[in-house]
C-alpha positions as CSV (number, residue, x, y, z in Angstrom):
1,X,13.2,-8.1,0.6
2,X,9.7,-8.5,-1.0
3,X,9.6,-5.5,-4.0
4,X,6.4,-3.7,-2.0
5,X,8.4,-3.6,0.5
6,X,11.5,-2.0,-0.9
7,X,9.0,0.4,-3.1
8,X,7.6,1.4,0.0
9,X,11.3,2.1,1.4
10,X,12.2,4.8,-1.5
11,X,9.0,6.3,-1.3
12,X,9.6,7.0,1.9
13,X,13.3,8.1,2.0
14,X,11.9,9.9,-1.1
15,X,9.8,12.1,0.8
16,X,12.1,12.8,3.9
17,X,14.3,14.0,1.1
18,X,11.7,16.3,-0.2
19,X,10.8,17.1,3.5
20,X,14.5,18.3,3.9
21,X,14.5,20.9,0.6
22,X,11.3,22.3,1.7
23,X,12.8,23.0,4.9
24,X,15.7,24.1,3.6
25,X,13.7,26.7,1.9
26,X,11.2,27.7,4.5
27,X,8.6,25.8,2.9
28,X,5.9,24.1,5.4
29,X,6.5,20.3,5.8
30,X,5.4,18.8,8.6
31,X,2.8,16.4,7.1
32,X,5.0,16.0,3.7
33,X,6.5,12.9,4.2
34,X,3.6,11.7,6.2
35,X,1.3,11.8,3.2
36,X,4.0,11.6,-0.1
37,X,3.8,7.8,-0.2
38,X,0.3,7.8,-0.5
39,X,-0.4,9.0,-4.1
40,X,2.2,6.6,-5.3
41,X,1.3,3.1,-4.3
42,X,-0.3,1.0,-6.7
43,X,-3.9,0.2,-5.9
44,X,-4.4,-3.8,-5.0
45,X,-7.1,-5.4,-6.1
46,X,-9.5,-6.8,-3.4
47,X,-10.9,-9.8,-3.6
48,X,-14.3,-10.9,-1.8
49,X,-15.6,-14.6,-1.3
50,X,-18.7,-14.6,-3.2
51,X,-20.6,-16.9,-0.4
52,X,-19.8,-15.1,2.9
53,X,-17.9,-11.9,1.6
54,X,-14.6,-12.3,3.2
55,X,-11.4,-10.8,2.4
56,X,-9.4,-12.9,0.3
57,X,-5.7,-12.5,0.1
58,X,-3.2,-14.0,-1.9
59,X,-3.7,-16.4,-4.2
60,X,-6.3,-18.7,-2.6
61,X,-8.2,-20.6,-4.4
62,X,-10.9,-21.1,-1.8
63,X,-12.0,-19.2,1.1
64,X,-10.6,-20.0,3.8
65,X,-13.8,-19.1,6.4
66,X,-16.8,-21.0,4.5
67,X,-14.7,-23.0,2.1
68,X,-16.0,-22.2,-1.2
69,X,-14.4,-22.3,-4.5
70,X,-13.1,-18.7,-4.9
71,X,-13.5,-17.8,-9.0
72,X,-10.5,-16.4,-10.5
């Protein structure tokens, strides 16, 4: 299993687990586990081919629309 993908996993059993005290408690929740995850992935870097302004993903070293040599 790729690690974003098993980060992603406890984040969100994290959150249904914090969905279940609040409602243990009375506390409102419906959007809780929805929205948790969000403020605790780590941003990704974008990166843009400088000719035509794709998305780049990975770790291409040229784009794979127009061809050019993608700078590091």
């Amino acid at each position: 299993m790729e690690k974003r993908t098993a980060v992603s996993l406890a984040l969100f059993a994290g959150s249904l687990a914090v969905t279940a005290v609040c409602f243990a408690f009375g506390l409102p929740f419906f959007f809780l586990f929805l929205f948790l995850p969000l403020f605790f992935l780590p941003k990704r870097e974008i990166r843009r081919c400088p000719v035509c302004g794709c998305r780049v993903e990975g770790g291409d070293n040229y784009c794979s629309v127009c061809g050019a040599k993608l700078e590091e």
